[in-house]
Structure formats: C-alpha cells, structure tokens
N, C-alpha and C positions, 0 to 999 in steps of 0.2 A: 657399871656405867657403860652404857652404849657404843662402839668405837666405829668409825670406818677411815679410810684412808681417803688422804687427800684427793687422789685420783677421782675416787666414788664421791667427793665431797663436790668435785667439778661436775660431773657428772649427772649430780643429781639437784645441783643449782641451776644446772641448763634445762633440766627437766621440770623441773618446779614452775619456773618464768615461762615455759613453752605452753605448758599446762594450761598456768594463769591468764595466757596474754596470747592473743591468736596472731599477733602483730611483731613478733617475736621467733628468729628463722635463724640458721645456724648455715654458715657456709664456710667451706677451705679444701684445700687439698686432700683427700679419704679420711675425712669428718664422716660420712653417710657410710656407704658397703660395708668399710674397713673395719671401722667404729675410730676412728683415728690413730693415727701411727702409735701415739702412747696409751690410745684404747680409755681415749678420757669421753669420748663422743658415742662409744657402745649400747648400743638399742635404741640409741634416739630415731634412726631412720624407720624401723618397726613400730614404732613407736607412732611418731607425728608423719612418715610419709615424704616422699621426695620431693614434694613441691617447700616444704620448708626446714629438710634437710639435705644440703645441694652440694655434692662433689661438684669443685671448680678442676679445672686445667694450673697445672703446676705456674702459673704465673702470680703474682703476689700483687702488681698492679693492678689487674682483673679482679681480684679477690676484695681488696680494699674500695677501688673504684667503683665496682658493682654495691657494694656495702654503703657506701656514699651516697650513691645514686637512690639505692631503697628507703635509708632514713629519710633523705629530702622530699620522699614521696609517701611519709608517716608510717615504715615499719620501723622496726628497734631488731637491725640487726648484729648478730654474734658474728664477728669475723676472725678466723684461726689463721697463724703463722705460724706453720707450723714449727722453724727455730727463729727465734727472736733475732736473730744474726739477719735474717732475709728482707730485715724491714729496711735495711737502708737501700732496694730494689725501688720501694714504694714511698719512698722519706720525704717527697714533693705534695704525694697526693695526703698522707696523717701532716707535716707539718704545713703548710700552704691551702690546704684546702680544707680537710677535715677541723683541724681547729679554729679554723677563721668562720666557716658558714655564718656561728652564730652572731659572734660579735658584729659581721659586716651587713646581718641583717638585722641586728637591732632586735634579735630575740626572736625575728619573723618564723625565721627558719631555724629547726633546730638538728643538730646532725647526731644523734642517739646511735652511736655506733659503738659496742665494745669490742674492742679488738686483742685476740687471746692471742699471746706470745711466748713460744716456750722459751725459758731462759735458762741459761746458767752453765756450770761446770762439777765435772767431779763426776763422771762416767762413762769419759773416756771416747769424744764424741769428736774430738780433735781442733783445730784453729779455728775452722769457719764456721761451726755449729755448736761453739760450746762458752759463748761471752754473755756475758749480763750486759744489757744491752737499754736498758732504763735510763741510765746518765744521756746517752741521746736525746735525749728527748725532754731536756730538765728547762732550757733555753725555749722553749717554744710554747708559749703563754695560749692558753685554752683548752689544754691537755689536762683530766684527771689519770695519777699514777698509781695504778694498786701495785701492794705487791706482798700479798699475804704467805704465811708461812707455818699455817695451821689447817687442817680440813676444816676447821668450828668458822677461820675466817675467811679460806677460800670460799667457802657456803655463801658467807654473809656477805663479802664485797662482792660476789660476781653477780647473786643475784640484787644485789644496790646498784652496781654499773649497767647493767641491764636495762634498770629504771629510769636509771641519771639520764634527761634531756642534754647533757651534756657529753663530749667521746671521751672514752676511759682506756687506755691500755691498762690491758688486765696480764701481769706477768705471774706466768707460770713453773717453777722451777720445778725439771726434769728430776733431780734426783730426790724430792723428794713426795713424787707421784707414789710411789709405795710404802710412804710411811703411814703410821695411825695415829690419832689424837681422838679427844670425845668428840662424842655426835656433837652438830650446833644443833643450836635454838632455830627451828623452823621461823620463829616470828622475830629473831631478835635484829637489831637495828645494824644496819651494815656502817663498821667503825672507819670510815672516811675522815680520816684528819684525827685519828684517837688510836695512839700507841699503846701498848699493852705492856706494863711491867711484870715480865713471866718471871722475873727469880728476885726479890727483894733483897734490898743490903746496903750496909753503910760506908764501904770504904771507897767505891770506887763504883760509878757509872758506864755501864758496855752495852751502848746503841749498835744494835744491827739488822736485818732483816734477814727472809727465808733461812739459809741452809748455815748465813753466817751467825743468825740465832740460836742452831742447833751446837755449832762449833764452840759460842761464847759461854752457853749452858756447859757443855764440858770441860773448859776452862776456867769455870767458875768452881766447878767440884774439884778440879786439881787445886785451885788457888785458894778453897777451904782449909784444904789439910795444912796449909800454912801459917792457916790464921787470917785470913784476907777475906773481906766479906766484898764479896760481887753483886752490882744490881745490875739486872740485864732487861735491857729495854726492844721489843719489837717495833718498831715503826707502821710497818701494817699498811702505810701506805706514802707516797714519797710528795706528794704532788694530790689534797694538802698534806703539810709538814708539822708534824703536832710537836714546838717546841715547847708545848708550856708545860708537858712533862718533862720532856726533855733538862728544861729549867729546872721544875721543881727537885728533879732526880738530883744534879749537878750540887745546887744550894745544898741536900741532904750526906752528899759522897764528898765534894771539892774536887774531884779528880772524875777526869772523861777519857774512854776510850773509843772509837769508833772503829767499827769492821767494815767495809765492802768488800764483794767479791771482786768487782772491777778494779782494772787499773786505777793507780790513785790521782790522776789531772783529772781535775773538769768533772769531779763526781757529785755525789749528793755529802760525801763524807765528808769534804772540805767542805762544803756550802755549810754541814751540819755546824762544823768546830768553828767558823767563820762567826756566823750569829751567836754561840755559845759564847764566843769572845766580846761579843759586842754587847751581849746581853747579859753576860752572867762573870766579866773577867774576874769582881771583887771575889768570888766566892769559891775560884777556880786555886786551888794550893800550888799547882805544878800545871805545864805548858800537856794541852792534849796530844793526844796521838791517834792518828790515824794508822790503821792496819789493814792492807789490801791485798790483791792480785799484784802478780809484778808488771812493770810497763812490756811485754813484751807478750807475741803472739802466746797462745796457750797451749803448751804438748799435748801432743795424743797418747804417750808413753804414760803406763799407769801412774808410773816411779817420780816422773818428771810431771805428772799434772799436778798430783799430789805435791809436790813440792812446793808449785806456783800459788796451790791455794793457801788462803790465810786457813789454817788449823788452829786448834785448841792449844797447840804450845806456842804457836808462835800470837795466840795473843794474849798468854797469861804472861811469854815473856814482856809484850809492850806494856802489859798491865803493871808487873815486876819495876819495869823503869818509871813508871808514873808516878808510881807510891815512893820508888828510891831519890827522886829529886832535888 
C-alpha cells in the first residue's frame, strides 16, 4: 500500500486544487520562498509562480483581510496561520465578517475562503504557540470546522474546503505533520460531517480527533490486555458534528468517553456529551467523561507538557472509571 505523510498529504491537496482551479491562490507568512515554516507549502511557488503563491508581511489581519477581499471578488483563496493561537489577532475579521458575508447577502456573495491553522500541542512550542484553538470558534454560526487526523483525510477535507462556497478553518496539527497513513483516494468524497470508526468494539465508545485519536488508539491496546473492548471514533470534522455515529456507536457500547486536547470549558467535548445526553441518556449504563488539557497555560518543559496532555493512561484510566460505575 502506498503511504505518505500528512504533511505531503497537505501539500499535495494544495497542489491538486491549484492545478485544477486557476482561481485558487495560497497566501501567509513564508508559504512561497520558504516553502512554509513546517514545509507543508514546498514547491508550490516553482510550481504555480508568485502571483498566486504570495508571501504576506507577518500580520494575520492583512493575511485574512486580503483573503476576504479576493473571494468577494470570485477567487477561492488558501489562507495560512501560521499557529492557530494567532487567530485571535484576526477573530473580528473570521467571526464578524468572514462568516456573515454570505448569510447577509442572501447567497449573493459568497466568501470561499479556507483558512489553514496550525494547531495543537505535544512539541514543545510553549504557551502561545502550542493550543488547540477550534473550540473558539464553535459559537460563531457560518463557519465550517475541519480537523482531520489522517493524510487519506487531510487530502480529502482540504481539497473539499477549497471547493466549499462556504469558509472552512482547516486545522492542522503540528505534531502530527510527520506521520504516515495510506495514500487517499484522489477522487474520493471529502467526509464533512462523517466520522470515521478507526478501531471497532463493544464495551466502551472514545470520541476524539487528530493526535487525541492517536492517543485513544494506544489506549485501546493497553485496555485489550484487560479484557476491555474500545471503539474509537474520529470526528474528522467538528462543525458539521456527525452525531448519528456518534449515537449509533453509544446505543452498541452504553458507555462514552471523550478526549480533547483543549481545556475542558466551552469545548466541543462537553457540547459532544451534552447531546449524547439528550439524545441517547436511555442507552448510556454510567455518566460520560470527558478527558482533556488542564485549564491552565501550556509548559514548554517537555516533562510538564506531557503531563498537561490527555495521554493513553490517563484515558484508559477515565475509561477504567466508566466501566467501574
């Protein structure tokens, strides 16, 4: 089987769309020369040329704003942050402006913007550059939220939010740019609002996304050896919210756990277990848990970020308590 990594999975969905679509332009911060900080943007500028791969000026408002201003004038542009932490620099022009164009004009205008965010933690990048930064953004109705956790579906959702008339923060987690998964399906359908159950099983449901997917998968194999069957569920995308797996996963296990990497207020994890409850309480055997970041800034200390993050024991232990109720 064919493999390449995530990185080259971004890489080569940007490339594809650029190819396909003359209307379609890449701009951010050393996105062009550099090939971008995490070298996810590499040969595009040799490639397609500087007129539609465009080093911006370290500002994040300019970067967005400019991206604004070209969909409204029918390109589909790619706009880089380059850490997901910088958007709340530009959080007037994505929440107030970018998600409202289309609703306020009745579909007239449509603002086809995606905007690539790198996110997350677990590489030692310190307080300001290292949060999962999606839960912002959950409260502001016209937003679609990717946030895939495979190169088969960064492939797939980037080159979908590209397409989407509508603006998509496209989040990207940093650490896990150098992993590998299978090649995707060049033609296959980008899984907007369609979670993906990567580890099937009966005793207990673990929703989570990117790196907290990889985390749950290895909590799953420690919580075999016990006897404990894990199904582990991807989301794939937050914004839409594919509960009806979600459901049907719950109805099959009775028992839920949830992972985010973020702090645990105001997330998508409580929103998840929230509806779980309202939709599926008869079926639920024991109360869910939520398993997060802790509320507090993020070390830069290897010792101490590791700590902060939800790992593979600490959620086979929330799993442990789920089943013991």
């Amino acid at each position: 089987m064919t493999t390449l990594t995530y990185r080259q999975a971004i890489t080569a969905a940007l490339a594809d769309e650029m190819a396909a679509d003359e209307d379609v332009l890449l701009l951010g911060e050393d996105v062009a020369a550099a090939g971008g900080v995490f070298k996810a943007t590499e040969g595009l500028l040799e490639r397609f040329g500087p007129g539609r791969v465009i080093d911006t000026p370290i500002c994040e408002q300019a970067i967005v704003g400019a991206a604004i201003g070209a969909s409204l004038l029918g390109l589909r542009p790619v706009a880089e942050i380059m850490f997901a932490d910088f958007a709340g620099v530009c959080f007037d022009q994505i929440a107030n402006q970018l998600a409202k164009y289309r609703y306020m004009t009745d579909g007239q205008v449509t603002a086809a913007v995606t905007l690539r965010l790198v996110n997350g933690a677990g590489i030692g990048f310190g307080a300001q550059h290292s949060q999962s930064v999606e839960n912002w953004f959950l409260n502001v109705p016209g937003l679609k939220i990717a946030v895939p956790g495979t190169p088969a579906d960064a492939y797939t959702l980037l080159r979908g939010a590209i397409r989407d008339p509508n603006p998509v923060l496209f989040f990207e987690h940093k650490a896990l740019y150098a992993r590998p998964g299978p090649a995707p399906d060049p033609d296959g359908a980008p899984p907007f609002g369609r979670s993906a159950i990567v580890r099937p099983g009966h005793d207990v449901t673990i929703v989570g996304t990117q790196m907290m997917c990889v985390h749950a998968l290895a909590a799953a194999d420690r919580l075999e050896e016990d006897g404990v069957s894990a199904e582990v569920l991807d989301l794939r995308t937050l914004v839409p919210l594919d509960m009806e797996t979600v459901g049907e996963s719950i109805d099959r296990t009775n028992h839920l756990v949830v992972v985010q990497e973020a702090a645990p207020f105001g997330g998508w994890g409580g929103q998840l277990i929230a509806q779980a409850l309202q939709e599926h309480f008869e079926a639920l055997d024991a109360p869910p848990r939520l398993v997060s970041g802790d509320p507090t800034p993020i070390p830069f200390a290897a010792e101490l970020e590791s700590a902060w993050l939800p790992g593979p024991e600490r959620i086979a232990a929330a799993v442990r308590q789920v089943l013991g109720h």
